[in-house]
C-alpha positions in Angstrom: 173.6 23.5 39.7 175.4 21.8 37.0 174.3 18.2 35.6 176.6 15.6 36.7 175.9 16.3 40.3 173.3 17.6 42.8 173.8 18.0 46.4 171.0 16.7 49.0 169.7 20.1 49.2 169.4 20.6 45.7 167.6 17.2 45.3 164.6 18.2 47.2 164.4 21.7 45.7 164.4 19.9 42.3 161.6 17.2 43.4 159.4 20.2 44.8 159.6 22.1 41.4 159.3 18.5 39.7 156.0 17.6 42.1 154.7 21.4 40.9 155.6 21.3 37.1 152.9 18.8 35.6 151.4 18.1 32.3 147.6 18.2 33.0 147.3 16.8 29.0 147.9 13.4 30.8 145.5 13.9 33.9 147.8 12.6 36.3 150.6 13.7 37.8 153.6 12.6 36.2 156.5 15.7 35.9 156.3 16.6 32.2 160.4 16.5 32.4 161.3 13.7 32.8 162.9 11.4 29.8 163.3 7.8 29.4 167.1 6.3 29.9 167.3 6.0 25.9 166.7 8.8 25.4 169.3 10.1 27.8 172.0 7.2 27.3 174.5 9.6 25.7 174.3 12.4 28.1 174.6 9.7 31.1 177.4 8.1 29.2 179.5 11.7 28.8 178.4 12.8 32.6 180.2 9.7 33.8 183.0 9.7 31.5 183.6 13.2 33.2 184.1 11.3 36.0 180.8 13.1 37.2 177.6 11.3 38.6 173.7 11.8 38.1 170.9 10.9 39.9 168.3 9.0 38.5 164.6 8.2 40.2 164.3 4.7 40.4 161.5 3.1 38.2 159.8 -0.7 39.0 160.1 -3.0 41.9 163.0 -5.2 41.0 164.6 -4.0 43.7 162.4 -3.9 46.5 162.3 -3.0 50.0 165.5 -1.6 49.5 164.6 0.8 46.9 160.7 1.8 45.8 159.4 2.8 42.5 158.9 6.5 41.4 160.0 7.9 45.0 163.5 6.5 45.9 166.5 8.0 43.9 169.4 6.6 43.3 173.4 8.4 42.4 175.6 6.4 39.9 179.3 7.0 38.9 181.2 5.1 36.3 182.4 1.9 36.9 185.6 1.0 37.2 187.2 -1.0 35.2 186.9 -4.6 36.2 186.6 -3.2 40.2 183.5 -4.5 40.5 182.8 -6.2 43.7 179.7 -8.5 44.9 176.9 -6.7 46.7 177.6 -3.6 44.4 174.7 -2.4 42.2 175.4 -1.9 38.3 172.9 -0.2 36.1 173.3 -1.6 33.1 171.5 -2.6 29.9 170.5 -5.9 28.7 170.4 -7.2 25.2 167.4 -6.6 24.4 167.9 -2.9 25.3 166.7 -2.5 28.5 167.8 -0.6 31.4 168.3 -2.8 34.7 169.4 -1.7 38.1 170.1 -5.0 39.6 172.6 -6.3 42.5 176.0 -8.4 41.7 175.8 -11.8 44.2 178.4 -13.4 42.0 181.6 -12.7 40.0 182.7 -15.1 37.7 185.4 -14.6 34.8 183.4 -14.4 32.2 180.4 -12.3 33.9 178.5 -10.7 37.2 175.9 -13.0 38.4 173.1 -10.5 39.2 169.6 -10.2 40.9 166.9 -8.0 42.1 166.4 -7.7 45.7 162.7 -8.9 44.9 163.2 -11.4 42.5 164.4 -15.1 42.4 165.8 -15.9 39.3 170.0 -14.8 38.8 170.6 -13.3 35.8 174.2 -14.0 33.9 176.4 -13.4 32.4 176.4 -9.6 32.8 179.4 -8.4 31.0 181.4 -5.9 32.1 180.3 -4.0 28.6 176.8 -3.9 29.2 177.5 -2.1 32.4 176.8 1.7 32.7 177.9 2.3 36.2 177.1 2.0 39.6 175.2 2.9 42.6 177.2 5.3 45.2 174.2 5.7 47.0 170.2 6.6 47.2 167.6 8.9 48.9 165.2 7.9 50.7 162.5 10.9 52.0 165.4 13.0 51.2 167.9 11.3 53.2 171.1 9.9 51.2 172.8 7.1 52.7 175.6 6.1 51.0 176.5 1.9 50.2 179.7 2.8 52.0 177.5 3.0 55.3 177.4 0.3 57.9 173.8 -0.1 58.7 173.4 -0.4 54.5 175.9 -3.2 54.4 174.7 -4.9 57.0 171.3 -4.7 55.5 172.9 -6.0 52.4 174.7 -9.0 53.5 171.0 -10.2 55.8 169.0 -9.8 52.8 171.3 -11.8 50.3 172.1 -14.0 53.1 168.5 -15.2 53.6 167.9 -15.3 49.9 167.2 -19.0 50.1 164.7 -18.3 53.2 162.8 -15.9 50.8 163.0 -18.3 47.6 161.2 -20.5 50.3 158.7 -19.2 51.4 157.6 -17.7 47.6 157.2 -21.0 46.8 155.6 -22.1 49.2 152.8 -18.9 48.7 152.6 -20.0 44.9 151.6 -23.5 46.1 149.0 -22.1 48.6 147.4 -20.1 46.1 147.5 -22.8 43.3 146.0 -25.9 45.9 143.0 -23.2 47.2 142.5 -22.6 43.4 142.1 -26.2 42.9 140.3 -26.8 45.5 137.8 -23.7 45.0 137.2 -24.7 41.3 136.4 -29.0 42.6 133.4 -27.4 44.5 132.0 -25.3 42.2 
């Protein structure tokens, strides 16, 4: 098994030894391999040089029902240089250091216009410098489907598609919630 990239099989053998090897120092468990992206930027960074990939497990929600925190993984290859496309998604880092794996909706000249699958607000300019590379695919309960597939992109283009629907109806939750707490707190 080499670094830059693991089959499907090899996946699962890996998250059964991961799910087994844990550090009982922290009383829950969390694998006591894994590393933070900053800690493994450089080794990502020669992998994909190499014109290898790695597969990463996806931490936080940002991107939602698509992909789910601390049990979906994700493969990313370099990107290619100015061959980004919309509906592609970039890992990449911010400027305040962090590590995003977002979705491009928009490209511009001078930037991507990116955004979570469960968020609302657009992020840009993402320059193409700031981008580590991209997603060739995931596993899901140790099924890969690749963003080449049909039934992905057509899952894709509905979500963005109905972005506005979704920005909608968040609102319109917010509101709820805020009016009942108004209304709870002018009869107590």
């Amino acid at each position: 098994m080499t670094v830059d990239k693991l089959t499907n099989d090899e996946w699962i053998n890996n998250k059964q030894e991961d799910d087994k090897m844990t550090d009982s120092r922290l009383g829950h468990d969390k694998p006591a391999n894994k590393i933070t992206l900053s800690e493994a930027h450089e080794l990502i960074e020669e992998v994909l040089n190499n014109a290898g990939e790695i597969v990463l497990t996806v931490m936080g929600n940002s991107m939602f029902p698509m992909l789910r925190h601390g049990r979906d993984r994700v493969c990313i290859v370099k990107a290619k240089d100015n061959a980004l496309k919309k509906y592609d998604i970039l890992l990449f880092i911010r400027d305040d250091g962090k590590y995003i794996l977002h979705r491009v909706v928009g490209v511009k000249p001078d930037g991507y216009v990116v955004i979570g699958d469960n968020q609302y607000v657009k992020e840009y300019p993402v320059k193409h410098s700031q981008v580590i590379g991209v997603v060739k695919g995931f596993w899901r309960n140790g099924k890969y489907t690749s963003c080449d597939a049909f039934f992905y992109n057509v899952y894709v283009r509905f979500w963005s598609w109905t972005f506005f629907i979704r920005l909608i109806l968040h609102k319109g939750k917010l509101l709820c919630k805020r009016l009942i707490c108004i209304w709870l707190n002018d009869y107590k």
